[in-house]
C-alpha positions in Angstrom: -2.4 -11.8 17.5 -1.5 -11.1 21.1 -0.3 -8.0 22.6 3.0 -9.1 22.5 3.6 -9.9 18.8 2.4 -6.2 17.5 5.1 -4.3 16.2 3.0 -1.1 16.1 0.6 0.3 18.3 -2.9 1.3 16.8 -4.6 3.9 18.4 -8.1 3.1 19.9 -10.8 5.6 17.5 -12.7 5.8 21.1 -9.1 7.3 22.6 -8.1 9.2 19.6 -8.2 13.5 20.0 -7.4 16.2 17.7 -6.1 15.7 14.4 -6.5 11.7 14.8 -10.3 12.2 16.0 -10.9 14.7 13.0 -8.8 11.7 10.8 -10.9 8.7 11.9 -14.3 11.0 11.7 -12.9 11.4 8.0 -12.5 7.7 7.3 -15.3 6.7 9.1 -18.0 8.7 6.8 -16.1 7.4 3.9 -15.8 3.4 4.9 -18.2 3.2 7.8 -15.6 2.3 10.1 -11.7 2.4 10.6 -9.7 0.0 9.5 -6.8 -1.2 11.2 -5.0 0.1 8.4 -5.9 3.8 9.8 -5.8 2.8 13.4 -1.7 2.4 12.3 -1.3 4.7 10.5 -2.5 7.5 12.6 0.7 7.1 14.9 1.5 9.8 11.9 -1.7 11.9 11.8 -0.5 14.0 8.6 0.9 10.9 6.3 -2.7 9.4 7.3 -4.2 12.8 6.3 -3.1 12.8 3.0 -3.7 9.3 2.3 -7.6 9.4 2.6 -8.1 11.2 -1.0 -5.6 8.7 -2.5 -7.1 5.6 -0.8 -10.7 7.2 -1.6 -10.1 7.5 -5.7 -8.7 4.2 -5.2 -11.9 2.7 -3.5 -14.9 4.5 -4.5 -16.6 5.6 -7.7 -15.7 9.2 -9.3 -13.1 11.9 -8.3 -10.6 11.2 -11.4 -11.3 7.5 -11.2 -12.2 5.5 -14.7 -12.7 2.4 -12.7 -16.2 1.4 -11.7 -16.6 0.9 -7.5 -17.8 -2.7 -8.9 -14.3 -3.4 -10.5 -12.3 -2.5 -7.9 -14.1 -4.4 -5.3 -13.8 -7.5 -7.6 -9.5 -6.8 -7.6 -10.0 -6.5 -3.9 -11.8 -9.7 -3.4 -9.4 -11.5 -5.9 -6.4 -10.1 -4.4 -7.4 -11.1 -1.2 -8.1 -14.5 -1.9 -4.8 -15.6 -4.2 -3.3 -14.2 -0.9 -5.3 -16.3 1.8 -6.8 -13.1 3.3 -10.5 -13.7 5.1 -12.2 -10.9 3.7 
């Protein structure tokens, strides 16, 4: 995707200061990197915020979660491919 054709900007983690640093530090030690999915959604620092504990019981094993980390990887690999998404 070009420059042009982004409706959003996502913020560079090597650029990002304050709350947005302390946000992708955050993600980062929960999925080894930032996704572009955070590098958006950091345009609003505290909607990101609260969405790491939501998107981590949704991802990982434990904290209120009666799915295994296995299971919800498999959904994520199925729903990625029925939708033609590289994974």
């Amino acid at each position: 995707m070009s420059n042009e054709d982004k409706r959003i900007d996502m913020i560079d983690p090597a650029e990002a200061t304050g709350r947005v640093a302390t946000l992708f530090d955050g993600v980062t030690a929960m999925l080894g990197r930032v996704p572009n999915s955070y590098r958006v959604m950091a345009n609003s620092p505290l909607v990101a915020t609260m969405l790491v504990p939501f998107n981590g019981v949704l991802q990982r094993q434990g904290a209120g979660s009666l799915l295994s980390t296995r299971i919800k990887e498999m959904a994520v690999i199925k729903t990625s491919h029925l939708n033609g998404c590289k994974y």
